[in-house]
Backbone as CSV, one residue per row, in Angstrom:
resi,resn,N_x,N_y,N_z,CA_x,CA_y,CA_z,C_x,C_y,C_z
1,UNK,-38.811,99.710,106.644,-39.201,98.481,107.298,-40.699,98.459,107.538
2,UNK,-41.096,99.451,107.630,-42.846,99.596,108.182,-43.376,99.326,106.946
3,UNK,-42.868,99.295,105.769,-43.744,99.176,104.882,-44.102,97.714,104.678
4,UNK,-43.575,96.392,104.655,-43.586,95.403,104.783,-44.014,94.776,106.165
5,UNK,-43.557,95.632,107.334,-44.171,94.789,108.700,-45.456,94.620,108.719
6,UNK,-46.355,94.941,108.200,-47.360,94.316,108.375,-48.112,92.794,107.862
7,UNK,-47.287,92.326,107.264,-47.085,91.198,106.224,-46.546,90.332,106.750
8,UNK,-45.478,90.820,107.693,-44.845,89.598,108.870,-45.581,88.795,110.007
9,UNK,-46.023,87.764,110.083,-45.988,87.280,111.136,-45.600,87.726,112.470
10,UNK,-45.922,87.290,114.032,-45.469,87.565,115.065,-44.118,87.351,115.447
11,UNK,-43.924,85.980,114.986,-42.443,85.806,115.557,-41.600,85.904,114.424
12,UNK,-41.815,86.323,113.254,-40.910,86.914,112.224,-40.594,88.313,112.224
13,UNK,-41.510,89.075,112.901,-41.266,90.448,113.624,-40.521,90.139,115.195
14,UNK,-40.721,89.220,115.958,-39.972,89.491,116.422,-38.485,88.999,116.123
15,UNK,-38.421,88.043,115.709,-36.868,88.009,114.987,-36.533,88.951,114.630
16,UNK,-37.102,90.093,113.255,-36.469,90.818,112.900,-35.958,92.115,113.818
17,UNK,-36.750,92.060,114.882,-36.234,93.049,115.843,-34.793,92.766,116.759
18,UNK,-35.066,91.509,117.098,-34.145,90.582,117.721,-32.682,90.750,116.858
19,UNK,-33.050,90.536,115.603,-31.545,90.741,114.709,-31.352,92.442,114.062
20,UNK,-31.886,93.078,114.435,-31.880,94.335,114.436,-30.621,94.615,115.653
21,UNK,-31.415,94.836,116.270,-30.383,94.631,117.652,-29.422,94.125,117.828
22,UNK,-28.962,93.201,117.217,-27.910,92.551,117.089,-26.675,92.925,116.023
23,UNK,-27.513,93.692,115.369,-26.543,94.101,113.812,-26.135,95.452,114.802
24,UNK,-27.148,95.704,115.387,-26.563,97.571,115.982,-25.587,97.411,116.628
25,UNK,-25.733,96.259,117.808,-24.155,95.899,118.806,-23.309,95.819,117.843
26,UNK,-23.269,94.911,116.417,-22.048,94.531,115.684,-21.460,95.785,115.043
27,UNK,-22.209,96.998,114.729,-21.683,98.095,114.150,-21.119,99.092,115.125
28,UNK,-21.548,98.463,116.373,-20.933,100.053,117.507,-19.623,99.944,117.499
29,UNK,-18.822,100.483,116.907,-17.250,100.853,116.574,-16.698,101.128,117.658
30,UNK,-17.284,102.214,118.795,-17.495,102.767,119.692,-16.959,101.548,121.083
31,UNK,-17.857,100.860,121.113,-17.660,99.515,122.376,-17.152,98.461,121.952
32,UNK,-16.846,98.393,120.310,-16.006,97.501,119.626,-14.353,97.483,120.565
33,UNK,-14.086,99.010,120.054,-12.812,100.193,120.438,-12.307,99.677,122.190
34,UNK,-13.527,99.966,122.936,-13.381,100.635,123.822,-12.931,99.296,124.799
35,UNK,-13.993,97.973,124.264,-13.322,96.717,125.156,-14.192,95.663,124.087
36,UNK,-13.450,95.017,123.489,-13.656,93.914,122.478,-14.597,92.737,123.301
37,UNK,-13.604,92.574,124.403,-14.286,91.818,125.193,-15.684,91.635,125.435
38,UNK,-16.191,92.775,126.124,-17.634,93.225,126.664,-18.566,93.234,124.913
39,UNK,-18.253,93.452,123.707,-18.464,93.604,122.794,-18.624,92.061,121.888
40,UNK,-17.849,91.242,122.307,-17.511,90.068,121.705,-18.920,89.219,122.348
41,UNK,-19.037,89.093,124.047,-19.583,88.653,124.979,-21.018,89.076,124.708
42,UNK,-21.482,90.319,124.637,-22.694,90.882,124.060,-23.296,90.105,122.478
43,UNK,-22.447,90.112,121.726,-22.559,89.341,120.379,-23.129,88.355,120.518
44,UNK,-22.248,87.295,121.450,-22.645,86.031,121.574,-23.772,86.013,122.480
45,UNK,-23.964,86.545,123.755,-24.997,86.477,124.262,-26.412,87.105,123.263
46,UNK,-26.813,87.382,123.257,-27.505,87.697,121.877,-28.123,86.750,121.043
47,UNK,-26.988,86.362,120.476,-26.946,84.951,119.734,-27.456,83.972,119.881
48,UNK,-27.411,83.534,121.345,-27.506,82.831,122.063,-29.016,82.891,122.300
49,UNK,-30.276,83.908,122.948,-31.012,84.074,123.188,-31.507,84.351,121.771
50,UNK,-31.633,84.234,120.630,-32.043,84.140,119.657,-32.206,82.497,119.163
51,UNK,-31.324,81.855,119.282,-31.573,80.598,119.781,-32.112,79.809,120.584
52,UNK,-32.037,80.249,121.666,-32.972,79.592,122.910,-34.333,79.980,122.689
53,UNK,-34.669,81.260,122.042,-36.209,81.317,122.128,-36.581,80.593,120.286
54,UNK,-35.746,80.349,119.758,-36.376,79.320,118.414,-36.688,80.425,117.842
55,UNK,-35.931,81.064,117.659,-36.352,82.372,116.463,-35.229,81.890,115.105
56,UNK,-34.214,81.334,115.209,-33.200,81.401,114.295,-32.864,79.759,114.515
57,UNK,-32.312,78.996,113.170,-31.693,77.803,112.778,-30.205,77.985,113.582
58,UNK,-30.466,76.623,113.375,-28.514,76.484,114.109,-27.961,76.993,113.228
59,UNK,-28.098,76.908,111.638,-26.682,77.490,110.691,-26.936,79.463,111.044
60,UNK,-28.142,79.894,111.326,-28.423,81.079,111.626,-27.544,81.585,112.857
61,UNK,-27.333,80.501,113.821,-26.712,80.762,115.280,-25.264,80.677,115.112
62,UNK,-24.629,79.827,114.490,-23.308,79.568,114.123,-23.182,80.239,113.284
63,UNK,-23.536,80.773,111.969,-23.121,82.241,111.680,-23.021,83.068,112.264
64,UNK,-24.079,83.811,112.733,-23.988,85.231,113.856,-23.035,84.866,114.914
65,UNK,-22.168,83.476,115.671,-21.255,83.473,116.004,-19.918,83.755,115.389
66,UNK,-19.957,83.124,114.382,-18.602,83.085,113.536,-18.196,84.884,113.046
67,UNK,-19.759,85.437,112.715,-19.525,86.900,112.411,-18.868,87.878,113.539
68,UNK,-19.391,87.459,115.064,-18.764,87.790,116.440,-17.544,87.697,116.345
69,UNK,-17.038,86.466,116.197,-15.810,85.701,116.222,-14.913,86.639,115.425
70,UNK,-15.205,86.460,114.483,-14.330,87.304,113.600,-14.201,88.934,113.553
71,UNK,-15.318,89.962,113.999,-15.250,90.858,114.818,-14.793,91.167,115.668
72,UNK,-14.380,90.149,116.532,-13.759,90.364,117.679,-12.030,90.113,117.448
73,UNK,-11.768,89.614,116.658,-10.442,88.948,116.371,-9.628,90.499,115.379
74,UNK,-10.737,90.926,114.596,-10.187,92.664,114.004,-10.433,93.653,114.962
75,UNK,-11.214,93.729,115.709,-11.136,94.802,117.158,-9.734,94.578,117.485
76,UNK,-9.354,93.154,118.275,-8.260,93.219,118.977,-6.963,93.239,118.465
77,UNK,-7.024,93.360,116.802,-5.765,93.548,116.092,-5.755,94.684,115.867
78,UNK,-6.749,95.960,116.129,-6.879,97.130,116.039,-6.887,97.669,114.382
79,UNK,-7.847,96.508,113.720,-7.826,97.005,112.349,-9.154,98.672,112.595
80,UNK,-10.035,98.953,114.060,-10.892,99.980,114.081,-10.055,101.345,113.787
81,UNK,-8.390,100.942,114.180,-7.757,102.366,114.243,-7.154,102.622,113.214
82,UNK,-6.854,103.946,112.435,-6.279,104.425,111.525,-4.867,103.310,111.590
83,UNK,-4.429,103.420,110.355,-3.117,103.025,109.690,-2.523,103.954,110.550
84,UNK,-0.832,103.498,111.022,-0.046,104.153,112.035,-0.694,104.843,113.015
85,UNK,-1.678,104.429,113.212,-1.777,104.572,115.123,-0.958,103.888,115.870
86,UNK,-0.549,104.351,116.776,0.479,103.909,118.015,0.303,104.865,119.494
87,UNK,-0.639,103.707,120.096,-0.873,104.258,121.645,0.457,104.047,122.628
88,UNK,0.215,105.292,122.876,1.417,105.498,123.996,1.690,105.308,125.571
89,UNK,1.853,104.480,126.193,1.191,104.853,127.758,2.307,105.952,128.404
90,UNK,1.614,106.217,129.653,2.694,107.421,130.054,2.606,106.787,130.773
């Protein structure tokens, strides 16, 4: 990435940091797992403030929602867990 940042503009660096950050929440498997919810909510908030500060187009904002959306919809079907997992409560 450093090899090109200097070629970017201010607020095209900061976008790209902005959606940096945003791809890292979408890959944490980890807080995906752990509560979809808090994970889903983070996505969109995000999203959201990428928008409000005019860094990203509406089709830019409604994608990175729809990508949430749909992240969040395979978290909670538990496609993160192995084939035949089955949690047990005691």
């Amino acid at each position: 990435m450093r090899t090109f940042e200097k070629d970017l503009s201010a607020p095209q660096l900061l976008k790209l940091n902005y959606l940096a950050r945003w791809f890292q929440v979408f890959e944490d498997r980890a807080l995906r797992m752990e509560s979809p919810d808090d994970y889903h909510e983070e996505l969109l908030r995000q999203a959201d403030e990428l928008d409000r500060q005019g860094l990203i187009s509406w089709q830019e904002w409604r994608d990175l929602r729809l990508e949430a959306d749909a992240a969040y919809l395979r978290a909670v079907a538990g496609d993160d867990y192995p084939s035949g997992f089955v949690s047990r409560s005691m």
